[in-house]
C-alpha positions, 0 to 999 in steps of 0.5 A: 652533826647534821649533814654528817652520817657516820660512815660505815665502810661496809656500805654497798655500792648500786653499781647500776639499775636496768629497767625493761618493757613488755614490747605491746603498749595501749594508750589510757584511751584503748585500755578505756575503750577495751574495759568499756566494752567488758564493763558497759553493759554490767554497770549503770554508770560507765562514765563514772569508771572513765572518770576513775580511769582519767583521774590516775593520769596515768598516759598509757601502759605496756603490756605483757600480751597484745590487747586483743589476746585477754579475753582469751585468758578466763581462769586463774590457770591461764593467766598464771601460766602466760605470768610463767612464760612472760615473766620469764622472757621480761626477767632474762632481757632485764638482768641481761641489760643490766650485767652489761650495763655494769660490765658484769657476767652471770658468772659474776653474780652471788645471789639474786633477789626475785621480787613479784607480787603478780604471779606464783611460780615453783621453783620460782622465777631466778631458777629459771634464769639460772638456766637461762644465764648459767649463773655459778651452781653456787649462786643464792635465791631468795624470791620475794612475794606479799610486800608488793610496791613497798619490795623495790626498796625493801629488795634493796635493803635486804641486798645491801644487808646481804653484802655487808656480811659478804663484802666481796660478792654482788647481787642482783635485785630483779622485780617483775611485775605483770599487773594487768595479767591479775586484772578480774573481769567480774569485779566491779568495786572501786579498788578493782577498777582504780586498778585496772586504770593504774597498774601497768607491767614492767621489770627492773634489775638493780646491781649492788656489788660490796664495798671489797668488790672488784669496781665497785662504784655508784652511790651507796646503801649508807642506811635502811630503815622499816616501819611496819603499821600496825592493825592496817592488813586490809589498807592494801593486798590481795583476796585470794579467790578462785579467780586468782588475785583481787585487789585490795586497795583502801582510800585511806592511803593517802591519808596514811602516808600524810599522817605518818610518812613525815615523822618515819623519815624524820626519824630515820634521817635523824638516826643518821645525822641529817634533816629531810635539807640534805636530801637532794634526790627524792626517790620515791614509788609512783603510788599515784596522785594522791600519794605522790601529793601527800609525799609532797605536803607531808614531807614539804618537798620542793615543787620538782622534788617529785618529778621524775616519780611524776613522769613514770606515772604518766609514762608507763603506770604504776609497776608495784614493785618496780616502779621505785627501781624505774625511779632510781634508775632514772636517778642514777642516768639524769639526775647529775648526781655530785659525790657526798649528794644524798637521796632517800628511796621511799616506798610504802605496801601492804603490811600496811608499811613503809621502807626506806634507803639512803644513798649517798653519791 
């Protein structure tokens, strides 16, 4: 039985996943430099903050403004409304690259899945590339805010949900995240400054077309599977405050992921027919160091299992929700993925939960 899923001939196919870049980048050691100086004279203990800073192994972020222009951003309103306009800008380069990357047009696309967890925006973001793009009158919206790291993955279930009732249509799964424009000057905690250490902006677009589309080719949504965990509200998310967005961000993560991400892919692997033995392509969000090693202990990965949710860490931070999809995309161009190959997306957010997706090449 094991190795062999029953196969469904709705599954969708990922047909291609594009990833994009705010063009202004600083180093880990400008960004210290930077907070050193909006944080040394308020805190006794600055080292400790560099320390924190250092301990993400995160190489450096792009961001969505230069460096020198946030000091400039001091309410809710002005933060929110460079998000607007640089969510705008990042969201219509990325679908761009994405529709010619699988030889699309806009007029081809059915409905866009947006995902941020960064900015509010009403109409939200996809109405505004429609505009931008000149997607069909009749193309579907569904924006997605609150699942933050866990909405890359759990866009890609809802999409492939989606087309399976509509085999013949394609849909876009675009995650833009600008997470240093939430940064909060005043806010001393621990969890704000791991954030500010950790979080980098960036964008991704996933493509799935139907199994009845015109060329559909890729790996495929064999399977998707949620695990909400209950009582666990406060492990990760926002307060809400008249500053805009502050972090919550419990050090019971990684010991979350450890205690139950073994048995949740267990499980969802099992339902399939296949043990975590048949997976070669681990996909899995850059949640940090600590949980990118509980992925590895609780799951008993291979030394390089991680490697490429390694490499984005150090490269660009992480992108809550797009950072899974810069993994994936990454997956999809290196990985030399051979058909009947199978890979697993994980991802886990607030709520506290867990999403995951099999493919198979």
């Amino acid at each position: 039985m094991h190795g062999t899923p029953v196969q469904d001939h709705r599954s969708p196919f990922v047909r291609f996943v594009a990833r994009a870049l705010p063009p202004h980048y600083a180093s880990q050691e400008q960004l210290i430099e930077a907070l050193r100086g909006v944080w040394a004279k308020r805190h006794f203990n600055i080292e400790r903050l560099e320390e924190l800073h250092r301990a993400v192994q995160v190489g450096g972020r792009h961001l969505a403004i230069p460096l020198e222009a946030y000091p400039s951003l001091e309410t809710f309103q002005q933060r929110n409304d460079t998000w607007i306009r640089e969510s705008t800008v990042l969201s219509e380069a990325v679908v761009r690259r994405a529709l010619e990357g699988a030889r699309l047009t806009p007029a081809d696309v059915d409905h866009v899945f947006f995902i941020t967890v960064t900015g509010i925006s009403t109409p939200s973001i996809e109405a505004r590339l429609a505009n931008l793009l000149s997607f069909r009158e009749d193309f579907k919206r569904t924006p997605i805010f609150g699942l933050g790291c866990v909405a890359g993955t759990a866009g890609m279930s809802r999409a492939a949900d989606y087309l399976r009732a509509f085999p013949t249509h394609t849909a876009l799964v675009v995650s833009t995240e600008l997470c240093s424009l939430t940064l909060q000057r005043e806010d001393l905690s621990i969890p704000n400054i791991i954030a500010s250490g950790l979080f980098g902006d960036g964008a991704a677009c996933a493509v799935l077309r139907g199994a009845e589309a015109p060329d559909a080719q890729g790996p495929r949504v064999v399977a998707s599977r949620s695990v909400f965990y209950r009582d666990t509200e406060r492990i990760m998310g926002w307060d809400v405050v008249d500053s805009g967005f502050k972090v919550v961000l419990s050090a019971k993560v990684p010991q979350l992921v450890k205690d139950h991400i073994r048995g949740n892919v267990d499980g969802f692997l099992a339902s399939q027919g296949l043990k975590r033995e048949n997976i070669r392509h681990w996909v899995a969000h850059t949640g940090g160091p600590k949980v990118l090693q509980s992925f590895e202990e609780a799951l008993e990965l291979p030394a390089d299992a991680l490697a490429r949710s390694w490499a984005s860490l150090r490269e660009v931070g992480n992108l809550s929700s797009a950072s899974v999809l810069f993994v994936l995309g990454e997956t999809l161009e290196k990985a030399g993925a051979k058909p009947g190959d199978y890979g697993l997306m994980m991802a886990l957010g607030p709520g506290f939960c867990a999403e995951m997706v099999l493919l198979q090449w």
